[in-house]
GUFIGU-34483 format. One record per residue: residue number from 0; residue in one letter; z, x, y of N, C-alpha, C in turn. Coordinates in nm, 4 decimals. Atoms other than C-alpha are relative to their C-alpha. Layout:
% residues N
    i  aa       n_w       n_u       n_v      ca_w      ca_u      ca_v       c_w       c_u       c_v
  NUM   A         Z         X         Y         Z         X         Y         Z         X         Y
...
***
This chain:
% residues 155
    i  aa       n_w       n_u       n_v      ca_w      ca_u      ca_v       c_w       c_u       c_v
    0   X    0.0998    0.0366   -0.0957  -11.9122   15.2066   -6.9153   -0.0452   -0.1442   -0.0269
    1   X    0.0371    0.1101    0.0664  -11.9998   14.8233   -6.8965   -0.1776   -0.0075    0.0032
    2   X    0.2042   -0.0112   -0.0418  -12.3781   14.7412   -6.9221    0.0348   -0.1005    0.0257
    3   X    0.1153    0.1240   -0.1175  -12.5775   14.5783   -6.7136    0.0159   -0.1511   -0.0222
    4   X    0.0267    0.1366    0.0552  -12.5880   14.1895   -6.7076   -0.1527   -0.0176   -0.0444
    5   X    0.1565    0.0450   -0.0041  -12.9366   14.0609   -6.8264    0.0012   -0.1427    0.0654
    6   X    0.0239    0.0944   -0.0666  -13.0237   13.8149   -6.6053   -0.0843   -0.0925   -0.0952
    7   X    0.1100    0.1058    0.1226  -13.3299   13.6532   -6.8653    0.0798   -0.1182   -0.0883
    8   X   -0.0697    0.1215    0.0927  -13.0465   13.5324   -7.0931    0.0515   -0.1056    0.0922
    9   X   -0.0574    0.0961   -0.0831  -12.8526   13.3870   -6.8077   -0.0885   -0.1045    0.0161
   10   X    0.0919    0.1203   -0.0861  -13.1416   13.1734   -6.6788   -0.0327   -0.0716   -0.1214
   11   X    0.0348    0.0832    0.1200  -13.2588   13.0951   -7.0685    0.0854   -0.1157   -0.0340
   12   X   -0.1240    0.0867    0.0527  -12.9194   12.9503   -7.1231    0.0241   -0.1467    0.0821
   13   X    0.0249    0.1550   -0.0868  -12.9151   12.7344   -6.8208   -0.0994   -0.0408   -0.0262
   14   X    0.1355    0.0635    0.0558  -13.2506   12.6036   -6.8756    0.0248   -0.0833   -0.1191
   15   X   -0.0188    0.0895    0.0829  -13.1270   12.5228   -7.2083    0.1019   -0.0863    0.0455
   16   X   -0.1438    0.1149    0.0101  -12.7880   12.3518   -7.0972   -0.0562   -0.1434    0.0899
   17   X   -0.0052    0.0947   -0.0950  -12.9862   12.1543   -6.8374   -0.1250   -0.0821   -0.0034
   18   X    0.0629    0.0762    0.0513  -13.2545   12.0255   -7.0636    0.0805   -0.0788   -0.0943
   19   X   -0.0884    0.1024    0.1328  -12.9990   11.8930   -7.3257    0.1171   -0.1077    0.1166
   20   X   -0.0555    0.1415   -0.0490  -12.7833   11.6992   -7.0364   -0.0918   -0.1119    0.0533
   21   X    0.1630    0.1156   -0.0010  -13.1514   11.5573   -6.9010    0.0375   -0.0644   -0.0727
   22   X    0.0806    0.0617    0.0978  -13.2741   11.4689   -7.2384    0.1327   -0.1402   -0.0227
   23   X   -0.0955    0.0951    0.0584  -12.9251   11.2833   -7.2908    0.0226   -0.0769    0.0966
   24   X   -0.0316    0.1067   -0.1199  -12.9040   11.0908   -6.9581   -0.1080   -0.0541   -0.0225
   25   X    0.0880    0.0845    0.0415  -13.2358   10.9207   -7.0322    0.0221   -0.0457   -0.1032
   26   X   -0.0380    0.1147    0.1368  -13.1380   10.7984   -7.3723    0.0856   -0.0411    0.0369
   27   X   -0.0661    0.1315   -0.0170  -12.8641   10.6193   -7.2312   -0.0260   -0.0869    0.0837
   28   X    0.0431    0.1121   -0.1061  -13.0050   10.4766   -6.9707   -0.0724   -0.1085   -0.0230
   29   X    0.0270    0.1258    0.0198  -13.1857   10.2563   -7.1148    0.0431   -0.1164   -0.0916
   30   X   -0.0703    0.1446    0.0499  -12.9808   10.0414   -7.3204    0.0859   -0.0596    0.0957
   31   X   -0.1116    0.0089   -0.0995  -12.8327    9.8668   -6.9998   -0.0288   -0.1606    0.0183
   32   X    0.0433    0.1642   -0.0296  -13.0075    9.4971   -7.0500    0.0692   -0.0497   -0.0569
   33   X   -0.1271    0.1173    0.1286  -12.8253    9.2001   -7.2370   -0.0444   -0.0917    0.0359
   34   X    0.0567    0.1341    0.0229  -12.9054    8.8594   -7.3372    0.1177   -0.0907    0.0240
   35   X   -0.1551    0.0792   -0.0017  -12.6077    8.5869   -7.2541   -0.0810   -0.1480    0.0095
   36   X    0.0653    0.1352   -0.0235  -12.6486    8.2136   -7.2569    0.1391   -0.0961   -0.0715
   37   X   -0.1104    0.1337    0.0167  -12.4472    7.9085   -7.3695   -0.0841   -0.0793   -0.1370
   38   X    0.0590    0.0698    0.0905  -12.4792    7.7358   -7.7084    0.0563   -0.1488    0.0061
   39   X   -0.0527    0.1325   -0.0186  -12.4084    7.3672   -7.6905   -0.0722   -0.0816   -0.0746
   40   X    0.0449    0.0664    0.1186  -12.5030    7.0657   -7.9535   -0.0554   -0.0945    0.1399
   41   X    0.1002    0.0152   -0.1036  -12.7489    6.7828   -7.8278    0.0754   -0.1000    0.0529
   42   X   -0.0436    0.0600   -0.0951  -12.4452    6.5794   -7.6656    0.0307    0.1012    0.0934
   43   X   -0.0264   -0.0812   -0.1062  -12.4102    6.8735   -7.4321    0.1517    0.0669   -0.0354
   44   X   -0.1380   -0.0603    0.0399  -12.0852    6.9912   -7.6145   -0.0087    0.1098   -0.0057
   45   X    0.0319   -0.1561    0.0520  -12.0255    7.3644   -7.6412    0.0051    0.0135   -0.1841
   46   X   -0.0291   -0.0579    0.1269  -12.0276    7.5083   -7.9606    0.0412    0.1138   -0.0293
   47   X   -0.0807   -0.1146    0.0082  -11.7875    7.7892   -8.0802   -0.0461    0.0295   -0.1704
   48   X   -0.0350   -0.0776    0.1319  -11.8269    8.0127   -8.3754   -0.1898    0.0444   -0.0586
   49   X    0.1588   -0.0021    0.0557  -12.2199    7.9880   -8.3752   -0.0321    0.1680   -0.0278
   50   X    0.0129   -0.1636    0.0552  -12.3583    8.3344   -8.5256   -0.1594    0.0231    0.0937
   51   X    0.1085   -0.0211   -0.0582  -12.6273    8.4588   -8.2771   -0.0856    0.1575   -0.0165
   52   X    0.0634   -0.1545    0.0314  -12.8715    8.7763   -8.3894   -0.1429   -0.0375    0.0712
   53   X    0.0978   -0.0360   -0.0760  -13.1387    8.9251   -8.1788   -0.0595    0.1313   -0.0951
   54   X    0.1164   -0.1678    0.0734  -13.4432    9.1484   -8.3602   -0.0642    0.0516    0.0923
   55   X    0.1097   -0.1148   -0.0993  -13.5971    9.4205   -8.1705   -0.1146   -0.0009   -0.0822
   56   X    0.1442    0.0145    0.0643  -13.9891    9.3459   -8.2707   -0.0272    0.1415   -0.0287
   57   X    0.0719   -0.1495    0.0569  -14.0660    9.7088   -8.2256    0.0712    0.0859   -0.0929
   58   X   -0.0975   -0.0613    0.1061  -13.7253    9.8694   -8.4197    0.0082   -0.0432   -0.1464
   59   X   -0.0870    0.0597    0.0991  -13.6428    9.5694   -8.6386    0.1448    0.0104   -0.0175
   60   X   -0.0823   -0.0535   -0.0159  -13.3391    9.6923   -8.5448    0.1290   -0.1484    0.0451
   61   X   -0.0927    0.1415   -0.0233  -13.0726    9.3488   -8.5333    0.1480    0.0334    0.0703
   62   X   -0.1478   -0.0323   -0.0720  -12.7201    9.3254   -8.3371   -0.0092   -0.1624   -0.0004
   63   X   -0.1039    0.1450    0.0079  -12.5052    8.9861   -8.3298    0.1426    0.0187    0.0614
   64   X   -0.1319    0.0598   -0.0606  -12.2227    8.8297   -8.1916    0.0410   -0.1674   -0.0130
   65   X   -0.0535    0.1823    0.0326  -12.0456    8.4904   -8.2302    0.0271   -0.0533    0.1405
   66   X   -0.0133    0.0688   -0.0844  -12.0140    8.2428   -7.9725    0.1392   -0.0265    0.0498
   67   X   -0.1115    0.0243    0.0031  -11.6615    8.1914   -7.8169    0.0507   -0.1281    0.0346
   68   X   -0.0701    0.1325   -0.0419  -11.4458    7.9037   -7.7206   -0.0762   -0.0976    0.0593
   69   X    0.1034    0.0825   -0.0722  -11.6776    7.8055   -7.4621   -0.0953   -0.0204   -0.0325
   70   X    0.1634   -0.0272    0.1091  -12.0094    7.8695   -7.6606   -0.0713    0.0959    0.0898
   71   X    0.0472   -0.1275   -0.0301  -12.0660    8.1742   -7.4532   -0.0229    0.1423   -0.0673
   72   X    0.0603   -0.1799    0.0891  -12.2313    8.4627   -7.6111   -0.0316    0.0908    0.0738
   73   X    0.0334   -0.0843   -0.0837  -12.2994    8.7532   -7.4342   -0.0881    0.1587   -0.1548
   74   X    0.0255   -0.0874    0.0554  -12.5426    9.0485   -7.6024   -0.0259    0.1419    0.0677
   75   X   -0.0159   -0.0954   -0.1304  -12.4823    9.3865   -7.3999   -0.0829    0.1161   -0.0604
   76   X    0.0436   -0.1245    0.0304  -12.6698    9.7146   -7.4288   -0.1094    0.0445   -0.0996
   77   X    0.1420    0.0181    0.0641  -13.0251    9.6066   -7.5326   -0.0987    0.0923    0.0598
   78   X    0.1072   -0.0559    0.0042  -13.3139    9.8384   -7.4953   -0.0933   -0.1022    0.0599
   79   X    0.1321    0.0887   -0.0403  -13.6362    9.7009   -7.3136   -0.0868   -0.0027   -0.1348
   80   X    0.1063    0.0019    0.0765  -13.8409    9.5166   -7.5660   -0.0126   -0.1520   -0.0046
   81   X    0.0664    0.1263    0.0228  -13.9437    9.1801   -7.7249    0.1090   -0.0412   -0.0799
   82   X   -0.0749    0.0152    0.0511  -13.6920    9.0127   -7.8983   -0.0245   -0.1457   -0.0646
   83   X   -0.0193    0.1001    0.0157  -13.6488    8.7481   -8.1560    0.1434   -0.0449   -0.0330
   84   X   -0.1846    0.0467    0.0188  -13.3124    8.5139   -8.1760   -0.0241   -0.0922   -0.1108
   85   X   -0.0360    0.0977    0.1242  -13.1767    8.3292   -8.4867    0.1621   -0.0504    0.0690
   86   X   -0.0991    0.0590    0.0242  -12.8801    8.1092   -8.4163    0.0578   -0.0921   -0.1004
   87   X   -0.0581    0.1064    0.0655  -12.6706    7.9720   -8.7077    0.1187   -0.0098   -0.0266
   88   X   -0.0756    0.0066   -0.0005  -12.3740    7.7875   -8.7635   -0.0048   -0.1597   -0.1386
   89   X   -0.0289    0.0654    0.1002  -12.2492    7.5694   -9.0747   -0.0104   -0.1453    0.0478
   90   X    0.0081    0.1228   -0.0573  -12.3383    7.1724   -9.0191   -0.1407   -0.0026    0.1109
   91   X    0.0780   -0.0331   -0.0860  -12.6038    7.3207   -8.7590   -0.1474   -0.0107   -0.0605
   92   X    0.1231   -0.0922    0.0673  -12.9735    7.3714   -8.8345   -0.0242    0.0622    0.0972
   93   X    0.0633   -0.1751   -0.0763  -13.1306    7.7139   -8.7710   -0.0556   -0.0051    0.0991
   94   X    0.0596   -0.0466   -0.1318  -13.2115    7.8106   -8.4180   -0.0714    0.1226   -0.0403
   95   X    0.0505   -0.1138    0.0173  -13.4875    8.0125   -8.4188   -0.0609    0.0133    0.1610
   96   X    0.0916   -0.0352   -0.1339  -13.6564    8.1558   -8.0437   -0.0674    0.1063   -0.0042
   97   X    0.0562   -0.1538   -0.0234  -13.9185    8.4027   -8.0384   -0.1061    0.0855    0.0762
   98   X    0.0683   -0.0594   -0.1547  -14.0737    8.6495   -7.8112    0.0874    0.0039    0.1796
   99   X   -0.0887    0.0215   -0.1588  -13.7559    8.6478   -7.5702   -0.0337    0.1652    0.0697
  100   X    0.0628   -0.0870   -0.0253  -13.8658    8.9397   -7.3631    0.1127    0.0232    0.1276
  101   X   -0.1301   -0.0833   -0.0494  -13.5777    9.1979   -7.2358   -0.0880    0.1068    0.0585
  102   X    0.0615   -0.0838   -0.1065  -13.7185    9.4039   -6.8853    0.1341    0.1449    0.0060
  103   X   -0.1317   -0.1155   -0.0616  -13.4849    9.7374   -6.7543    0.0527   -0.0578    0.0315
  104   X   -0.1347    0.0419   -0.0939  -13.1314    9.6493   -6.6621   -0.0308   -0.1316    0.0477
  105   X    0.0066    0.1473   -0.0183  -13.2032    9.2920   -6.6722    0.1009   -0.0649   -0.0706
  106   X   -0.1187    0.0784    0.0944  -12.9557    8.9822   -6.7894   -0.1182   -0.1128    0.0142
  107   X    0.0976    0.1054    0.0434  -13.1791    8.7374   -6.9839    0.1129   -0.0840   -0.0354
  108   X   -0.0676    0.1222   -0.0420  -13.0453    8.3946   -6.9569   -0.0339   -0.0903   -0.1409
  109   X    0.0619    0.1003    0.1371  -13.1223    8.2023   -7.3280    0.0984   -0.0869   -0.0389
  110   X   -0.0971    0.0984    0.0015  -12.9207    7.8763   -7.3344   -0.0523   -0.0605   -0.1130
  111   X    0.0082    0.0793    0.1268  -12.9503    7.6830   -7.6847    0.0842   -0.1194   -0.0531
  112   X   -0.0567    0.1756    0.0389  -12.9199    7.3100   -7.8202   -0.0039   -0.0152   -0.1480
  113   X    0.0519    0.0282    0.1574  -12.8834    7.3146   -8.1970    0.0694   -0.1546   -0.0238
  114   X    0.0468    0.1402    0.0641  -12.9164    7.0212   -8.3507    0.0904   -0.0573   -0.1826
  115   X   -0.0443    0.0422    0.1353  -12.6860    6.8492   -8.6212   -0.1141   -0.0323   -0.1569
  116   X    0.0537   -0.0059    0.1148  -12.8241    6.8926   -8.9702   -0.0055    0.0791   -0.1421
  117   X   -0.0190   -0.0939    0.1475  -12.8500    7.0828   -9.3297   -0.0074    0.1437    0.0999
  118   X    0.0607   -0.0878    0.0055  -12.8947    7.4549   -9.2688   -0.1827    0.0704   -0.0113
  119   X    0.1583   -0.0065    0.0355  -13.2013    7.4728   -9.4239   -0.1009   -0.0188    0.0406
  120   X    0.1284    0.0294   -0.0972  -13.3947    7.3226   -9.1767    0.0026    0.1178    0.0962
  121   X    0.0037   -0.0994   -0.1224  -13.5123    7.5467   -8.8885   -0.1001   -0.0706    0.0899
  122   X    0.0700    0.0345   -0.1598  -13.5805    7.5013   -8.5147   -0.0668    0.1028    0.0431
  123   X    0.0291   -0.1889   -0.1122  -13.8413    7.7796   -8.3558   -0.0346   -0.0377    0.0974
  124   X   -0.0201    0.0269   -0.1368  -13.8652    7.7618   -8.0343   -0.1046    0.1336    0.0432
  125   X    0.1147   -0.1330   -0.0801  -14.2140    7.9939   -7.8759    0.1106    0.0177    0.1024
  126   X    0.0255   -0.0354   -0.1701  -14.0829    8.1737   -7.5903   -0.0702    0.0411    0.0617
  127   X    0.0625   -0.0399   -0.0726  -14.2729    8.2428   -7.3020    0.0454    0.0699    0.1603
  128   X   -0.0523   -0.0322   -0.0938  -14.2549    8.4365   -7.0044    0.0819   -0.0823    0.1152
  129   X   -0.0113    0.0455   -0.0979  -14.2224    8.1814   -6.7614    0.1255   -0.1192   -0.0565
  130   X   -0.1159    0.0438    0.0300  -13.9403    8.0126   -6.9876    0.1592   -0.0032   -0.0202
  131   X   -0.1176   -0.0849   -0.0130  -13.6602    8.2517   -6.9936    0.0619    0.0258    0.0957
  132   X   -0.0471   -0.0157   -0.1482  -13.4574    8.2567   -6.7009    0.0457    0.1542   -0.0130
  133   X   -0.0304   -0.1593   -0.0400  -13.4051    8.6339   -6.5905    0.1173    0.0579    0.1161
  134   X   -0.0841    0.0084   -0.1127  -13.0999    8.7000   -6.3717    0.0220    0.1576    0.0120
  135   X    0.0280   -0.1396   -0.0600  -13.1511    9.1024   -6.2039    0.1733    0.0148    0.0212
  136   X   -0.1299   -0.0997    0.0251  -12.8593    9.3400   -6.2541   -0.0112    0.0689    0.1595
  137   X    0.0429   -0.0757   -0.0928  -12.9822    9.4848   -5.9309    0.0503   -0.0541    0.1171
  138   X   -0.0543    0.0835   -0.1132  -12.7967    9.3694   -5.5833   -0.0816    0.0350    0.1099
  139   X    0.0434   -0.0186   -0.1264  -12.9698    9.3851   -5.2520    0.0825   -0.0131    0.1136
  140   X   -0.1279    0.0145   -0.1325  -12.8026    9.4195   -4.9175   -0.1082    0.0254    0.1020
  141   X    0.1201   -0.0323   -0.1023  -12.9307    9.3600   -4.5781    0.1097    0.1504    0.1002
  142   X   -0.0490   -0.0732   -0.0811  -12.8496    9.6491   -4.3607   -0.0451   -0.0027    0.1620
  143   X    0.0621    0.0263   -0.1483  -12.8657    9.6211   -3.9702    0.0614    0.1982    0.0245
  144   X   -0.0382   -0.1716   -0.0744  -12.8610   10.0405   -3.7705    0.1707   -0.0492    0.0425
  145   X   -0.0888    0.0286   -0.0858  -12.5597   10.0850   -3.6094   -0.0276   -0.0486    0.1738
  146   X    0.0544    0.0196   -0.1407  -12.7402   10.1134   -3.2740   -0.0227   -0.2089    0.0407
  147   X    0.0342    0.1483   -0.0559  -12.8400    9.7283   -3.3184    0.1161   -0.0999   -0.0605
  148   X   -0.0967    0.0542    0.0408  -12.5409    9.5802   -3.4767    0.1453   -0.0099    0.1127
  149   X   -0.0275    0.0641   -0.1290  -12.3696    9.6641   -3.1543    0.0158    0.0359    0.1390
  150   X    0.1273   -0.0077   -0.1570  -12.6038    9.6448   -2.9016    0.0651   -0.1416    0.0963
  151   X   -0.0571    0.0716   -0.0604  -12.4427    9.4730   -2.6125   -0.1045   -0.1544    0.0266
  152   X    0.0523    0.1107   -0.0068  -12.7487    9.2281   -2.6062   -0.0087   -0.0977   -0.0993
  153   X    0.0366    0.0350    0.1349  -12.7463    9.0988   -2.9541    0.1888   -0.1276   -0.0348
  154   X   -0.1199    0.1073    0.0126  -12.5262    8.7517   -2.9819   -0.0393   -0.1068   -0.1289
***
C-alpha cells in the first residue's frame, strides 16, 4: 500500500530551495561596478606595467591589476563603496587617490599622471564627488508606439 504524500514537507522544501537561490542572486548582484582609467607620466605618455590597488574603506578588503601596453587598467566586479587607490611603479612616485566612490553597476573613470621620481615620495590626491568622472552601465532607448511610428501623418 503506498502512503499518502505529505504535502507540509513538499511546500517546506520549496520554500527552502527558493530562499537559498534568492539569498544567492543578491550576493552576486552586487559586485557589477569597476574602476578603469588610463595611467600616463606628466608628458602625456602612457605607462605600462604600473601596479594599481583599490581598498574597500568598509572591508579593507584590496584587489589589483597592472596596467597594459596602453596604460589601461580596468578593475571589474567591485561592490558599492568608498574606495582608496595606490598606484606604483619603479622610477615612479606613489600615486595615492582617496575617497574614489563606486555607486551600483557603475564604471568609475580614474585617469592618473604619476610623476618621475624615487618611490618613496607619495602623491595623494583628495577625491571628491564632483571629481570622478562616472560613466552608467545602464543604456537608455527612446521608444516611439507603433501606432505613431507609422502614422501616415508623421514625416
Amino acid at each position: 500500500m503506498r502512503r499518502p504524500i505529505n504535502l507540509a514537507n513538499y511546500r517546506f522544501a520549496l520554500l527552502s530551495l527558493l530562499i537559498m537561490l534568492f539569498s544567492s542572486l543578491g550576493a552576486s548582484a552586487q559586485a557589477n561596478s569597476n574602476v578603469t582609467g588610463i595611467i600616463t607620466d606628466q608628458t602625456g605618455a602612457v605607462v605600462s606595467g604600473a601596479t594599481i590597488t583599490l581598498t574597500d574603506l568598509a572591508t579593507g578588503v584590496e584587489k589589483s591589476t597592472i596596467s597594459g601596453g596602453t596604460g589601461l587598467y580596468e578593475l571589474p566586479g567591485l561592490n558599492p563603496s568608498d574606495y582608496d587607490m595606490k598606484v606604483t611603479l619603479k622610477g615612479f612616485e606613489t600615486f595615492e587617490r582617496k575617497g574614489i566612490v563606486v555607486n551600483v553597476s557603475a564604471t568609475v573613470r580614474a585617469d592618473v599622471t604619476l610623476t618621475v621620481g624615487a618611490e618613496s615620495q607619495t602623491v595623494t590626491v583628495q577625491a571628491n564627488a564632483l571629481a570622478v568622472q562616472s560613466d552608467s552601465n545602464v543604456r537608455l532607448h527612446n521608444w516611439l508606439p507603433m501606432a505613431e511610428m507609422w502614422s501616415p501623418w508623421r514625416r
